[in-house]
N, CA, C and O atoms as CSV, one atom per row, in Angstrom:
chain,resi,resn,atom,element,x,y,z
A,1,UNK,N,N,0.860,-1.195,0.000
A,1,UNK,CA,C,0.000,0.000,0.000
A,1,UNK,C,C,0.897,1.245,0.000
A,1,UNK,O,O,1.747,1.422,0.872
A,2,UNK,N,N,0.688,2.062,-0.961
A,2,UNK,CA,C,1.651,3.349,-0.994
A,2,UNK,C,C,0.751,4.190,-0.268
A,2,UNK,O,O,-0.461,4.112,-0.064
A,3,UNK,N,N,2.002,5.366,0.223
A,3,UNK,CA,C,1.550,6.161,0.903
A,3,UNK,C,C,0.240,7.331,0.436
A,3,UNK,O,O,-0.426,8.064,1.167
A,4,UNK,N,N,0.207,7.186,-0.795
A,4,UNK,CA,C,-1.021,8.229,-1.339
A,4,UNK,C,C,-2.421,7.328,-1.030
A,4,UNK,O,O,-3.527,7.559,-0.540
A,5,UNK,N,N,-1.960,6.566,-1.408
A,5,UNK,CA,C,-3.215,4.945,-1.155
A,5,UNK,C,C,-4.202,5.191,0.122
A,5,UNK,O,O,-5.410,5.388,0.253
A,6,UNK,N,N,-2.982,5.072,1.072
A,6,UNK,CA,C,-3.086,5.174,2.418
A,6,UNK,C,C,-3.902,6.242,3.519
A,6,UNK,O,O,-4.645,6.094,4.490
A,7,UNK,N,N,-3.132,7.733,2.551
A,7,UNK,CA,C,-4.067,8.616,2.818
A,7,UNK,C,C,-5.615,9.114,2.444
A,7,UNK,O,O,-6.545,9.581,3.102
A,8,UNK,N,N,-5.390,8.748,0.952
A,8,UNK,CA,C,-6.428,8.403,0.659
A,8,UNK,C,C,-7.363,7.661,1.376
A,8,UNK,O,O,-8.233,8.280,1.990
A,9,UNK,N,N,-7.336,6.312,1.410
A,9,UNK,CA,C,-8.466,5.519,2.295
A,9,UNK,C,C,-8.571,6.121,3.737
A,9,UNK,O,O,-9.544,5.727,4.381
A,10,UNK,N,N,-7.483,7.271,4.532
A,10,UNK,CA,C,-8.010,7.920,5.447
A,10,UNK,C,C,-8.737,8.584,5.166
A,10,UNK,O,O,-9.697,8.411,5.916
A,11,UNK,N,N,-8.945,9.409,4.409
A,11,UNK,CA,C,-9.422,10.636,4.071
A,11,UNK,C,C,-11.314,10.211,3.720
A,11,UNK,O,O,-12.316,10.819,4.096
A,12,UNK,N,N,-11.192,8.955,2.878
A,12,UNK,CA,C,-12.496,8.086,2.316
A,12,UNK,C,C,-13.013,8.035,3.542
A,12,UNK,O,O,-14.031,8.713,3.689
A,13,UNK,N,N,-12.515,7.267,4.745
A,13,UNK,CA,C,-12.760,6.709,5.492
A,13,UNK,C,C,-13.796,7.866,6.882
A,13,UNK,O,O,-14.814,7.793,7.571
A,14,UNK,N,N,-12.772,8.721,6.626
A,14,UNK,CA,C,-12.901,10.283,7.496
A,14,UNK,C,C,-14.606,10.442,6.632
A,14,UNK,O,O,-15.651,10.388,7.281
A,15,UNK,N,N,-14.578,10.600,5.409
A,15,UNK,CA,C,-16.017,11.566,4.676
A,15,UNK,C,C,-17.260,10.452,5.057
A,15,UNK,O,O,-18.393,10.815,5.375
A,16,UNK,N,N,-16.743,8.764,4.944
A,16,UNK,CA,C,-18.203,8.044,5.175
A,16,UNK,C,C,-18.388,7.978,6.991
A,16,UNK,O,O,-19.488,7.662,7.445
A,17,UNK,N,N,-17.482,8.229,7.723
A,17,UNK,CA,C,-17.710,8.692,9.427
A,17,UNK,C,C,-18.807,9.551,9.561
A,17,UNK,O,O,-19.850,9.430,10.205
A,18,UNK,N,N,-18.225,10.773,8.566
A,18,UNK,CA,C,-19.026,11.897,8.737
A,18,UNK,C,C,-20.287,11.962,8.106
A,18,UNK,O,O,-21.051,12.917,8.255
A,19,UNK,N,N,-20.552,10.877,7.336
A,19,UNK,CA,C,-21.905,10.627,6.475
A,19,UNK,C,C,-22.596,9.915,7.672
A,19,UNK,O,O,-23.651,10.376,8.106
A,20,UNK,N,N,-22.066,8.867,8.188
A,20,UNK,CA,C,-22.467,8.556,9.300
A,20,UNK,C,C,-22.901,9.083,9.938
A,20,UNK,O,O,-24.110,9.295,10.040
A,21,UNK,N,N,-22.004,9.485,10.608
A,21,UNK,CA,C,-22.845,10.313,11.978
A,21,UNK,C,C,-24.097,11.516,11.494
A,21,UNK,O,O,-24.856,12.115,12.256
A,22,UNK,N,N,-24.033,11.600,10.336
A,22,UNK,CA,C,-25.462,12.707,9.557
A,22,UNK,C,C,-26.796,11.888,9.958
A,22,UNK,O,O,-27.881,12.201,10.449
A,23,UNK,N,N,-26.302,10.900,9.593
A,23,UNK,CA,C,-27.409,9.934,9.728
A,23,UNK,C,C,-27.931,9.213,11.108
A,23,UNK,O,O,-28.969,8.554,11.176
A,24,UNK,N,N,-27.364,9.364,11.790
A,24,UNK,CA,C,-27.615,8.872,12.978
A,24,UNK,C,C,-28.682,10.103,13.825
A,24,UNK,O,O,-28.446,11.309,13.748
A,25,UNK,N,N,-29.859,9.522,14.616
A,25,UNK,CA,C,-30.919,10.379,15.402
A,25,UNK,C,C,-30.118,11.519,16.506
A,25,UNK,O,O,-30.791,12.276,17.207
C-alpha cells in the first residue's frame, strides 16, 4: 500500500464517518 493509497483511504474513510454520523438520530 503506498503512501497516497493510504491517505487516501483515510481521508475516504474520514467523509463516510461523517456521512455517518449525519445519519444517525
Amino acid at each position: 500500500l503506498t503512501p497516497l493509497a493510504a491517505a487516501t483511504g483515510k481521508q475516504d474513510v474520514r467523509e463516510m464517518y461523517r456521512e455517518f454520523l449525519k445519519w444517525r438520530p
